[in-house]
N, C-alpha and C positions, 0 to 999 in steps of 0.2 A: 764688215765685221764678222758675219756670219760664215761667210768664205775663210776667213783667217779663222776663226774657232773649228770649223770642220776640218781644214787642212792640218792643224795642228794636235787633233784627236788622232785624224787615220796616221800623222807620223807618229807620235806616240805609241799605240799600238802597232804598227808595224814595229818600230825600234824596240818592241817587246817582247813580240814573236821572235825576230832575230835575235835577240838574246838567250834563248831556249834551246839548247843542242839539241842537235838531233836524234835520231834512233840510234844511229848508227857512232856518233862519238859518245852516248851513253851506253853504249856495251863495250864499246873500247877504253874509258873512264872505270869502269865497272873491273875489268879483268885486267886492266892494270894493275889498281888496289889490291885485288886479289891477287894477282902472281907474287907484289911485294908483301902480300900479308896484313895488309892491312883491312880487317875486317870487319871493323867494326863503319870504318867511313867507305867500303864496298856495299856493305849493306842498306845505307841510305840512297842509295839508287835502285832498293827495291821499291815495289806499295807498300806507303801505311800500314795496309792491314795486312801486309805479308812477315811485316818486320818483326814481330814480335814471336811470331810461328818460326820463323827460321832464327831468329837466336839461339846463342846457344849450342846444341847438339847437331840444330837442322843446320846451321849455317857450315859444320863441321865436314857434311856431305859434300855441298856446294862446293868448298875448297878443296877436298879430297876430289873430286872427278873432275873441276876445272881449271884448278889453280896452276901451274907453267905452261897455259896453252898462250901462242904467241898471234897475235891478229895484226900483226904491223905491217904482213904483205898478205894479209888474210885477202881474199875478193869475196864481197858481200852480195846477196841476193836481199833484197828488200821488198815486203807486199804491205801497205800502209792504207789503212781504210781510216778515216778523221780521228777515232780513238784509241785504233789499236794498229801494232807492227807486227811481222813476222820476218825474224832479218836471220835470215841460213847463212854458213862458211862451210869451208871445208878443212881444216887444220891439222898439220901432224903432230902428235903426242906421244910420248914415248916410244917412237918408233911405227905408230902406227894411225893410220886417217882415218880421223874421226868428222863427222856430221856434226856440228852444232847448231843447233835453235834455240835463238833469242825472240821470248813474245810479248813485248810491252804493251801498257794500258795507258793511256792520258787521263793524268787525271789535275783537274786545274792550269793545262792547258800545259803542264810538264809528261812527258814518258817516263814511264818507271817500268823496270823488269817486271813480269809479273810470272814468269816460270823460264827454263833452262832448261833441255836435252842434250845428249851425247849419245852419237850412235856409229857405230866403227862402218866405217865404210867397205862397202860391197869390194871386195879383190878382185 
């Protein structure tokens, strides 16, 4: 019986953890939303405690510097230490390569954004 209850925790949890995207399809879920505009359900893939700071006016940035960036053949560089990511691309935007860094936090064993760079790439 104790076999069968321990077996059926670690599936449990396992089957829970796999249900949790990863880093990398929550920045590509994220800037989806945002190239279609949708910004207010873009924003819930920030932190909690980021959400409320970036409504609004901040959030008007965020869409301004990254909203038509396309990640669909993006190639990702990924550095993940248990609670936090650092996930770089390289993408072209109007006409020009840009650097992006995405740096998530886990928090309750989900990633959320918790900041965004752009930086034009070296010629």
């Amino acid at each position: 019986m104790f076999k069968y209850l321990l077996f059926c925790v670690f599936s449990f949890s396992l089957s829970a953890s796999e249900n949790q995207p990863d880093p990398i399809s929550t920045v590509k879920a994220h800037q989806d939303l945002l190239n279609k505009g949708h910004n207010a359900a873009a924003l819930q893939y920030w932190l909690p405690s980021k959400r409320h700071q970036l409504s609004g006016m901040g959030f008007s940035v965020i869409e301004d510097w990254f909203s038509g960036v396309e990640l669909t053949d993006a190639v990702f560089e990924q550095s993940c230490e248990p609670n936090e990511c650092v996930i770089t691309t390289l993408v072209a935007k109007d006409g020009e390569h840009v650097n992006l860094t995405y740096r998530l936090k886990k928090l309750d064993g989900v990633f959320y954004l918790s900041n965004m760079q752009s930086k034009n790439a070296a010629k």
